[in-house]
C-alpha positions as CSV (number, residue, x, y, z in Angstrom):
1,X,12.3,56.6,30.5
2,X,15.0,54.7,28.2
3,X,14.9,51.2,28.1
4,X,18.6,51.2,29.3
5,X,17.0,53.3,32.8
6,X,13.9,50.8,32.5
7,X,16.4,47.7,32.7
8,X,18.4,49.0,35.4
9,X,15.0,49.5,37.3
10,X,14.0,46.0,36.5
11,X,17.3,44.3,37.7
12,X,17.9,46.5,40.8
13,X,14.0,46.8,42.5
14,X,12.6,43.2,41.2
15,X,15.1,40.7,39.9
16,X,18.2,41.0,42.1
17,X,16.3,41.4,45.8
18,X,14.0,38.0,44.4
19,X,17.2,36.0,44.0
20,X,18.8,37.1,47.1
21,X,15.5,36.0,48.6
22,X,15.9,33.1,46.9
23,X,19.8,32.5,47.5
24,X,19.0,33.4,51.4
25,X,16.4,30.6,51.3
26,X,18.6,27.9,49.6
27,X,21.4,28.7,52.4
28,X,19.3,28.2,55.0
29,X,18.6,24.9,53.8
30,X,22.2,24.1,53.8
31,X,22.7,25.9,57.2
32,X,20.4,23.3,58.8
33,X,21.8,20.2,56.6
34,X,18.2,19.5,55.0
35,X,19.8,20.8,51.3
36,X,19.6,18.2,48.7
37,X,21.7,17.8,46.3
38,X,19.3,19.5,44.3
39,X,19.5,22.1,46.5
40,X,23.4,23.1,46.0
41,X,23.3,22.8,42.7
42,X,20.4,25.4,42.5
43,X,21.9,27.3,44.9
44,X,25.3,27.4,42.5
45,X,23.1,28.1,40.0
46,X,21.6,31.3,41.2
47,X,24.5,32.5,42.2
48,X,25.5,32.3,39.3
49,X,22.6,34.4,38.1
50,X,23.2,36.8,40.5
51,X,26.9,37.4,38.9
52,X,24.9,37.7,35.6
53,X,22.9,40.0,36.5
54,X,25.1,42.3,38.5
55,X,27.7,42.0,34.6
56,X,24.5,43.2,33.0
57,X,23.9,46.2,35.8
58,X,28.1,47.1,35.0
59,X,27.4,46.8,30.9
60,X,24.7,49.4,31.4
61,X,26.7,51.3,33.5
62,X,29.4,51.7,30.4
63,X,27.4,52.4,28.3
64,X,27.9,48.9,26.7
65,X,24.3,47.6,25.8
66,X,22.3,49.7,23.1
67,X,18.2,49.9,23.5
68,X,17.3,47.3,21.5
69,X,19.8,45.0,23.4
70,X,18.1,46.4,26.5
71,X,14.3,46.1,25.1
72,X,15.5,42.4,24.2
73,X,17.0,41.7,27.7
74,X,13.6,43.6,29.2
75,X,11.6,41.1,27.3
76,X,13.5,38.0,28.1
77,X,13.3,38.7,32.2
78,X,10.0,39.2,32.2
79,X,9.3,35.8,29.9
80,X,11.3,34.0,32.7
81,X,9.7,35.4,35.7
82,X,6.1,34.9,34.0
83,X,7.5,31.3,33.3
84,X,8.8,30.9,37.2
85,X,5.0,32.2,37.8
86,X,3.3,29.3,36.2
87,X,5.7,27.1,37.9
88,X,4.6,28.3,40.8
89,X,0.8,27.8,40.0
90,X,1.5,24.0,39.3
């Protein structure tokens, strides 16, 4: 598998449905008025993610990011979900 097919995995069977989990939480907090401010602003934030991430899925789909970019990019999710782990742990 090329790292370009491995990304695309990555992003479309882990990373995007865990922030759409995490976007469908953060709206049901606002549904029922118990979002802080907090709250808004993470939920801005990971939709914001969400547009990244959905960019990077369209760059691979031209043909726009070599391996190494993808290896790097490969590397880099897995170093943030590892840290959002620990977080958890805490």
């Amino acid at each position: 598998m090329t790292k370009a097919k491995e990304l695309q995995a990555l992003i479309e069977d882990e990373v995007i449905p865990e922030i759409e989990e995490s976007i469908d939480y953060l709206f049901e907090l606002v549904d029922a008025k118990k979002a802080t401010a907090e709250d808004k602003e993470e939920l801005k934030e990971t939709q914001d993610l969400l547009k990244a991430f959905r960019q990077i899925l369209a760059d691979l789909e031209n043909n726009e990011i070599d391996e190494e970019e993808c290896t790097e990019l490969i590397e880099e999710i897995n170093e943030m979900r590892n840290y959002e782990d620990e977080e958890e742990e805490l």
